[in-house]
C-alpha positions as CSV (number, residue, x, y, z in Angstrom):
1,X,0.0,0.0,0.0
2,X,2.7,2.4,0.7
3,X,4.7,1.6,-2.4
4,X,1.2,2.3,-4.3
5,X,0.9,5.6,-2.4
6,X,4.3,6.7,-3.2
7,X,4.0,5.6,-6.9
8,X,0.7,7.9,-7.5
9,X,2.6,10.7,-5.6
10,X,5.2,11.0,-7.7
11,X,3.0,10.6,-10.5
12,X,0.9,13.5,-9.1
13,X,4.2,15.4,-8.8
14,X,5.5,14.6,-12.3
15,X,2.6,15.5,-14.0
16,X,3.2,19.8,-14.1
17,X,6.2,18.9,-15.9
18,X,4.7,17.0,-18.5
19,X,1.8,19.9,-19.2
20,X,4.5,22.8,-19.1
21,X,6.3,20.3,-21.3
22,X,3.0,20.3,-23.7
23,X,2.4,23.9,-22.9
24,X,5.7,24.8,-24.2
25,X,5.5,22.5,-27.3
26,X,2.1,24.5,-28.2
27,X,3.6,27.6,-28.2
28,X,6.6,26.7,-30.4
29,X,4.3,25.3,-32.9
30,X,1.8,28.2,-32.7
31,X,5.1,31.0,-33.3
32,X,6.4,28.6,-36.4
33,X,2.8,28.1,-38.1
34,X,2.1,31.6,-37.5
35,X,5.8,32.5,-39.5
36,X,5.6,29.6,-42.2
37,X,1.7,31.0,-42.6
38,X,3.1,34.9,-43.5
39,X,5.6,33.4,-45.5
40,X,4.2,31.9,-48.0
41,X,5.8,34.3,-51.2
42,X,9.1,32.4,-49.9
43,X,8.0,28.7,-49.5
44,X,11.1,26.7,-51.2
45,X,13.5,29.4,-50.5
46,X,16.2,29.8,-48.1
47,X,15.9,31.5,-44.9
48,X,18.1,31.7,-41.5
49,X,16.6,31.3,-38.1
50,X,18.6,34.4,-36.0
51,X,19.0,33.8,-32.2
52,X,17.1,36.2,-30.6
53,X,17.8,38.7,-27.9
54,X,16.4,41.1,-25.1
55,X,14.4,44.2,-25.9
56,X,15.9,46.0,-23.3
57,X,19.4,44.9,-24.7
58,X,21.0,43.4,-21.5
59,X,24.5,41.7,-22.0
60,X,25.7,38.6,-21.5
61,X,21.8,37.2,-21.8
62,X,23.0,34.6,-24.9
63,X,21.5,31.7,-23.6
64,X,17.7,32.3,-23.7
65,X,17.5,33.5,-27.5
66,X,19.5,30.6,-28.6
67,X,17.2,27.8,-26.7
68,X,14.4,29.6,-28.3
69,X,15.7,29.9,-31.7
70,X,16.9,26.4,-31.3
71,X,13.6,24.8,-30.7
72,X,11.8,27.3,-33.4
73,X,14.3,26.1,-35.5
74,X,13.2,22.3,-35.2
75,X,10.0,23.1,-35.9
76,X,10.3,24.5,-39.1
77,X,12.5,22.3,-40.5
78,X,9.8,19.5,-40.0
79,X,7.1,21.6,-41.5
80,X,9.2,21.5,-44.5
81,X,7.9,24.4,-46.4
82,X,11.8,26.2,-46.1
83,X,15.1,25.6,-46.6
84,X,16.9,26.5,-43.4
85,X,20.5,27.9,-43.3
86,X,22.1,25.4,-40.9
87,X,23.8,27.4,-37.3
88,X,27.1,26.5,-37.6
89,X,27.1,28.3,-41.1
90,X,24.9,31.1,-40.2
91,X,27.3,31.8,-37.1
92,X,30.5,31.6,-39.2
93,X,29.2,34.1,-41.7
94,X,28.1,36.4,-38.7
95,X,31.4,36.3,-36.9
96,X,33.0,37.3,-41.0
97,X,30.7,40.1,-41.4
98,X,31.0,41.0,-37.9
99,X,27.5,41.0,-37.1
100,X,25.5,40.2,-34.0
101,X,24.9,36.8,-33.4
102,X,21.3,38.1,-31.6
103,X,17.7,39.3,-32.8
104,X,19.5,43.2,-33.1
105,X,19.6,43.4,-36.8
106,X,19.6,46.3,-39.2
107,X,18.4,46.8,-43.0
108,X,22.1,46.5,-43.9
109,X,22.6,43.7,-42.0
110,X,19.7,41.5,-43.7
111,X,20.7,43.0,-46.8
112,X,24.4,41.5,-46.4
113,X,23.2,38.1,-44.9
114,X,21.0,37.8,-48.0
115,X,23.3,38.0,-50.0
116,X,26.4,36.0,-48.7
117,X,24.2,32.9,-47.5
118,X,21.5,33.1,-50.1
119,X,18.6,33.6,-47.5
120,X,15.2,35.1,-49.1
121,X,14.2,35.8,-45.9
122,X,15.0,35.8,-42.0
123,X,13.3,35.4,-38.6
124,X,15.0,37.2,-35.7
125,X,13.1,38.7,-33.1
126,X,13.5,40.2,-29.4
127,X,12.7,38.4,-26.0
128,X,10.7,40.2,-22.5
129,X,11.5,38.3,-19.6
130,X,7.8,38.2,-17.7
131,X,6.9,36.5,-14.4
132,X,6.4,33.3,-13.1
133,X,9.4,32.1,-15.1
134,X,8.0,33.5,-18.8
135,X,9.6,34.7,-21.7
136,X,7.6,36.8,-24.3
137,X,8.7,36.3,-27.9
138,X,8.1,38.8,-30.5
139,X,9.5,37.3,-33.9
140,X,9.9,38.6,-37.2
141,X,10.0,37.3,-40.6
142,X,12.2,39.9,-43.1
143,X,12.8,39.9,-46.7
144,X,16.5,40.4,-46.9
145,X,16.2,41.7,-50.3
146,X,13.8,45.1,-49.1
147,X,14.1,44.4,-45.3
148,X,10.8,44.7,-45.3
149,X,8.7,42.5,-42.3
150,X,6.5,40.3,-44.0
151,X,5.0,38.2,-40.9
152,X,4.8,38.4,-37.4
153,X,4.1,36.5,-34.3
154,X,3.8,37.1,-30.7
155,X,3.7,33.7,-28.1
156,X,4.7,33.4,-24.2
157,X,7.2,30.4,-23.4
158,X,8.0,28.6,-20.1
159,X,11.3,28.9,-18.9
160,X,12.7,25.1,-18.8
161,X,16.2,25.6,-19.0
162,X,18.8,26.8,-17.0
163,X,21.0,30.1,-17.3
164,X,20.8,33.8,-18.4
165,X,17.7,35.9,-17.2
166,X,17.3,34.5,-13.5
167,X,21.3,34.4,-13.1
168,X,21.3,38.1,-14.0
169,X,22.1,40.1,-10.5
170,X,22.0,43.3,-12.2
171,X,18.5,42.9,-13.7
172,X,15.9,43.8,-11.6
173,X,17.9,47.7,-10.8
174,X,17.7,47.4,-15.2
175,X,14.2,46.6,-16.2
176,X,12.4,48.9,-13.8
177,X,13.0,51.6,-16.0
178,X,12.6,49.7,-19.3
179,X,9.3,48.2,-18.6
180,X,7.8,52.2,-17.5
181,X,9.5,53.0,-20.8
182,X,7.1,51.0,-22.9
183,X,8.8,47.4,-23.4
184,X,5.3,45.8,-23.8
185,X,4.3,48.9,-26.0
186,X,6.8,47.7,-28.9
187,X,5.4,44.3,-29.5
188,X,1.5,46.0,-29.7
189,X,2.4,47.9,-32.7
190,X,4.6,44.9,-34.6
191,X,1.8,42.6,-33.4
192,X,-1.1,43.5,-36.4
193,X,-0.9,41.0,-39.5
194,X,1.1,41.5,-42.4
195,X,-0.5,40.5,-45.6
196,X,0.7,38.1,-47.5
197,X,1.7,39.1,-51.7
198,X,-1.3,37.9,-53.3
199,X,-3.7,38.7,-50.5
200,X,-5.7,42.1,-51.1
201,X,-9.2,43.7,-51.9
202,X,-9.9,45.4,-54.9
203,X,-12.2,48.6,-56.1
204,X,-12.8,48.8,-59.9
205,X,-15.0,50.4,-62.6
206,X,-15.5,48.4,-65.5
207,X,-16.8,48.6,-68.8
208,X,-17.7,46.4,-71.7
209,X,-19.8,44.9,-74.4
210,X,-20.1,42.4,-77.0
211,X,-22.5,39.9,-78.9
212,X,-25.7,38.5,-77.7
213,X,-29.0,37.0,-78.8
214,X,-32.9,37.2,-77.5
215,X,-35.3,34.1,-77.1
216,X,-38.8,34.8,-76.5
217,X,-40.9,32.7,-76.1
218,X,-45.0,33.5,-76.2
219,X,-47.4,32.8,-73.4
220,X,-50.1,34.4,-75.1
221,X,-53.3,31.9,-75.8
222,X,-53.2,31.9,-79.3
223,X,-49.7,32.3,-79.6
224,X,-49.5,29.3,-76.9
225,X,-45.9,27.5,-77.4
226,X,-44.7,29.9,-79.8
227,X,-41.3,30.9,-80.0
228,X,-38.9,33.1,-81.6
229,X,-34.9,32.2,-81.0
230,X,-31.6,33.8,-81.7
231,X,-32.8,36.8,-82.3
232,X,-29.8,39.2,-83.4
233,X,-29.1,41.9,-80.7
234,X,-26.8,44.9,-80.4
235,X,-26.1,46.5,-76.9
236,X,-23.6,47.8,-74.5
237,X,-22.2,46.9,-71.0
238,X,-21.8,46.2,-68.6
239,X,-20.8,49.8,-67.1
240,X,-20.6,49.6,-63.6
241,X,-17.8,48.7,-60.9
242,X,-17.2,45.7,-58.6
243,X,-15.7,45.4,-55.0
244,X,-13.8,42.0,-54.0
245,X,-10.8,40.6,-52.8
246,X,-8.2,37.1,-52.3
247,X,-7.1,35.6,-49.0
248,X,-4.1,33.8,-48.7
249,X,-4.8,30.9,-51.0
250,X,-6.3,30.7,-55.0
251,X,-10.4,31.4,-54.0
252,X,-11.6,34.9,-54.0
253,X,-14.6,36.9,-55.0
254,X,-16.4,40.2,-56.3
255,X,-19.3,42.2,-56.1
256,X,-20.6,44.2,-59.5
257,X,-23.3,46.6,-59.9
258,X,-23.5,47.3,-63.8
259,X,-25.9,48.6,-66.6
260,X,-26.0,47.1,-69.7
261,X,-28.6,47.8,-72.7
262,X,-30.0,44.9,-75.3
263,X,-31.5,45.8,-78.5
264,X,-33.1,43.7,-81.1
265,X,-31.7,44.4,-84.5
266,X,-34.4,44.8,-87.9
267,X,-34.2,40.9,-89.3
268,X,-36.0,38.5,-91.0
269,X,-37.0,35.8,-88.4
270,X,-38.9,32.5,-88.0
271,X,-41.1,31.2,-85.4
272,X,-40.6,27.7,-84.8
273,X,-44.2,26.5,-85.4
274,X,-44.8,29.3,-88.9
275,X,-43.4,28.6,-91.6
276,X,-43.0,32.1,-93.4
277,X,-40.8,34.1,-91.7
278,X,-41.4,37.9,-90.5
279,X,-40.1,40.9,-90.8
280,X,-39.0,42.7,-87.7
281,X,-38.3,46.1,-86.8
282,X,-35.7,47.4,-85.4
283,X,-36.3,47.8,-81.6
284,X,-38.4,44.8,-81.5
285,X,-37.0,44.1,-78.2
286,X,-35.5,47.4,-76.6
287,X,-34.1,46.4,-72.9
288,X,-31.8,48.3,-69.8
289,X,-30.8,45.9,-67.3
290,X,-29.7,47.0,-64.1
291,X,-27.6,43.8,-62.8
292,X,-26.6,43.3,-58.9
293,X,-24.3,40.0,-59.1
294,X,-21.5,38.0,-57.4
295,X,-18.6,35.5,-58.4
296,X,-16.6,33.5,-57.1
297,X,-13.3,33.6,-58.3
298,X,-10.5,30.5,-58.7
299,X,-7.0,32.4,-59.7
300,X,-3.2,31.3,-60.1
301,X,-0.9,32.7,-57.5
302,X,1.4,34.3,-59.6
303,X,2.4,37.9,-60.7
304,X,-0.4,37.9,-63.6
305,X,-3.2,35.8,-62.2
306,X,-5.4,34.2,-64.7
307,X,-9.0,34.0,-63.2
308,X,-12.1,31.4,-63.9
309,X,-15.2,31.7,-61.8
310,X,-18.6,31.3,-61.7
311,X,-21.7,34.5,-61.0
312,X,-25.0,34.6,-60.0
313,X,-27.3,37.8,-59.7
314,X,-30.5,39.2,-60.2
315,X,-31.7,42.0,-62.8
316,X,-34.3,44.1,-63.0
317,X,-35.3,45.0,-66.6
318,X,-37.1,47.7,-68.4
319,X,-38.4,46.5,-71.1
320,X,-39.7,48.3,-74.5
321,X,-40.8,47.7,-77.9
322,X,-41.1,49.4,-81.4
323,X,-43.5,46.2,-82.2
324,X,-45.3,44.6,-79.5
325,X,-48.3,45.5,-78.2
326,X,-50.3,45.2,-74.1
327,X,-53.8,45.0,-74.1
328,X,-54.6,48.4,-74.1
329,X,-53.3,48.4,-77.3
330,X,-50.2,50.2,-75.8
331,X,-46.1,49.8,-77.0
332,X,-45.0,47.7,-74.2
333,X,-43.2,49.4,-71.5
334,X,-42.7,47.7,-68.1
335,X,-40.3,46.7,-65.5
336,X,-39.8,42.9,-64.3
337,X,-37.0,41.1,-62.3
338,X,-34.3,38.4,-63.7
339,X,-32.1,36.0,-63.2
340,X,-28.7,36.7,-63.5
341,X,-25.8,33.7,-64.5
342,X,-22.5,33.8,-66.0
343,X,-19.0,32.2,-66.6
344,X,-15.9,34.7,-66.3
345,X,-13.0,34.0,-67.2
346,X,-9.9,36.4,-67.0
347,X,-6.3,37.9,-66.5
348,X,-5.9,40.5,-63.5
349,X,-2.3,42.6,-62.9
350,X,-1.6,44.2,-59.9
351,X,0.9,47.3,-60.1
352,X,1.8,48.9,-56.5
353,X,-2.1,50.2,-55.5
354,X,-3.1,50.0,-58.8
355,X,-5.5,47.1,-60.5
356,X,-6.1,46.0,-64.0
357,X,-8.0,43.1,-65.8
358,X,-9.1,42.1,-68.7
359,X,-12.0,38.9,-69.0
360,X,-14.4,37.0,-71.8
361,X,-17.3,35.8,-70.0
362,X,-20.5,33.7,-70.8
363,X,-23.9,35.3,-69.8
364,X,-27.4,34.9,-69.1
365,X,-30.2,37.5,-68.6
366,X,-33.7,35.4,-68.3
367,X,-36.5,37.9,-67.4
368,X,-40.1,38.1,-68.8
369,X,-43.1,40.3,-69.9
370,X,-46.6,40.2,-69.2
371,X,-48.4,42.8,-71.6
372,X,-50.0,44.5,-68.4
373,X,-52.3,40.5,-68.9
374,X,-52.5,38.8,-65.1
375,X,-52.9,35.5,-67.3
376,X,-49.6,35.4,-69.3
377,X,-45.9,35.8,-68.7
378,X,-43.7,35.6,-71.8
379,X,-40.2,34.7,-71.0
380,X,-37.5,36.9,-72.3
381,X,-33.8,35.2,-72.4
382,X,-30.5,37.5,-73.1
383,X,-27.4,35.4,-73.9
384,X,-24.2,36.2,-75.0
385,X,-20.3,36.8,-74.9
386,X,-18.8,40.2,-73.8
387,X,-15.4,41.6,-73.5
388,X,-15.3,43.2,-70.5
389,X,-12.2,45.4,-68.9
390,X,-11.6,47.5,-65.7
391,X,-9.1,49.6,-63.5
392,X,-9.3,50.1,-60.2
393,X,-6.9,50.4,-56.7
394,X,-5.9,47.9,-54.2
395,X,-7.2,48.3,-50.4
């Protein structure tokens, strides 16, 4: 019995290791996701894992960065979406340049690392020792080529190890000030998001036009069945602009508001079910659409993304004719709601804050007309390919 008792005591004793253990183990996974996520315009490329250092720049305090960047550095390799500089090699290049082998580096700096090594990129980063044994980690990912930060990530670590920031005697006299001076400030402001390169919204006018036909086909009693098909039409549009964006993968969308006008050319046509055909007049069909649609929108992720998608959207329609008649004996002239659907597909370039695209897409306007008769509804069907274009800025 007392063997048992002792057994489950140490257990019981063991087991805050084991969750600071797991605690820990989060954390470094959460800080290397969070990088390797932000980084994706470098995935394949080399980068170099800097050992990081205090914010308040204390000396001697070598240990803590380099356990951190150690274990950071583990986990990256096995998410396999880098190549890493080994240390050895990154510390011998330091030591040649005569750079510091800590989280304190300058534009120059990552401009001459990126260079010598190769490296797209670099994480380096600063430490705040917190209490009940915590360390703060504020990391940054940094295109050596612009030294611009591209990513950042912000993560609290258990202390597990021994050395540095509790064998510091000098410390406590040396981060009164520093902490009143705004240490935890620094990290708020590097803390928001940084987008990645093919992640953005978009504001656009856009204009257009192209070839279309009409199909109507007659609900009218005697005319039961009737219809009349590819009916040549003229037109313009869609004018209008669209609102959208892309996340950090290929799916994205867009909003459009647009006008676009269809007009039945003068032609000899047939109705399926007579066998002469007519003659009719130009106007025969004279429609404004006012379309509210949305896509969504599959693109590559390259520097000109080529675009596919699919749209849906309603219309509402004014509809005239030169020819047709309500039952007041009365040129028809009314209103009715569509059905919007189309296929887009397109090339979009991105310059600085500027946008530009050009597409080809598919669509289909199906509305209908009633003559001002509660008994009838004649369906009315647009369908064609347009050009369409736009320019726009990047939000």
């Amino acid at each position: 019995m007392k063997n048992t008792f002792k057994i489950l005591l140490a257990g019981f004793m063991f087991l805050p290791v084991l969750f600071s253990g797991a605690y820990a183990e989060d954390k470094y996974d959460q800080l290397a996701k969070e990088i390797t996520s932000a980084g994706e315009a470098v995935h394949g490329k080399k980068i170099a894992i800097i050992p990081f250092s205090y914010a308040d720049g204390r000396a001697g305090a070598t240990k803590d960065g380099s356990v951190i960047s150690e274990r950071l550095t583990i986990k990256m390799i096995n998410m396999h979406k880098f190549e890493i500089i080994e240390r050895s090699v990154l510390d011998k290049v330091m030591s040649e340049l005569k750079l510091q082998s800590s989280g304190m580096i300058d534009a120059s700096s990552a401009q001459q690392l990126g260079k010598v090594l190769g490296v797209e990129a670099i994480v380096t980063g600063t430490l705040v020792e917190m209490q009940a044994g915590e360390i703060e980690v504020n990391a940054r990912l940094i295109k050596t080529e612009t030294a611009q930060a591209i990513g950042a990530s912000q993560v609290s670590v258990k202390k597990d190890w021994m050395g540095d920031a509790a064998t510091v005697p000098q410390q406590p006299a040396y981060q009164q000030p520093v902490y009143q001076q705004a240490a935890y400030q620094q990290p708020v402001q590097a803390a928001p998001r940084v987008r990645g390169e093919y992640e953005y919204g978009f504001f656009e006018f856009v204009a257009g036009g192209g070839s279309q036909t009409t199909d109507i086909k007659w609900d009218v009693a005697r005319w039961a069945g009737v219809e009349q098909t590819a009916l040549v039409t003229s037109g313009a549009g869609p004018l209008g602009f669209r609102v959208g964006g892309f996340g950090k993968g290929a799916f994205g969308g867009a909003f459009e508001f647009s006008i676009s006008k269809h007009y039945v050319e003068a032609q000899r046509a047939v109705l399926n079910n007579v066998l002469l055909p007519l003659n009719l007049p130009a106007g025969y069909i004279d429609a404004t659409s006012i379309g509210i649609s949305g896509d969504l929108l599959l693109r590559t992720m390259t520097k000109a993304q080529f675009y596919l998608g699919i749209g849906l959207g309603m219309s509402i329609n004014n509809i005239k004719s030169s020819a047709i008649r309500d039952i007041r004996n009365v040129l028809l002239n009314e209103t009715a709601i569509g059905f919007m659907f189309r296929v887009p597909v397109g090339i979009r370039f991105n310059m600085d804050n500027t946008t530009f695209f050009l597409e080809g897409r598919m669509e289909m306007n199906s509305t209908s007309f009633t003559r001002g008769s509660a008994s009838e509804t004649n369906s009315l069907t647009f369908v064609g390919a347009r050009g369409v274009f736009g320019v726009g800025t990047k939000f």
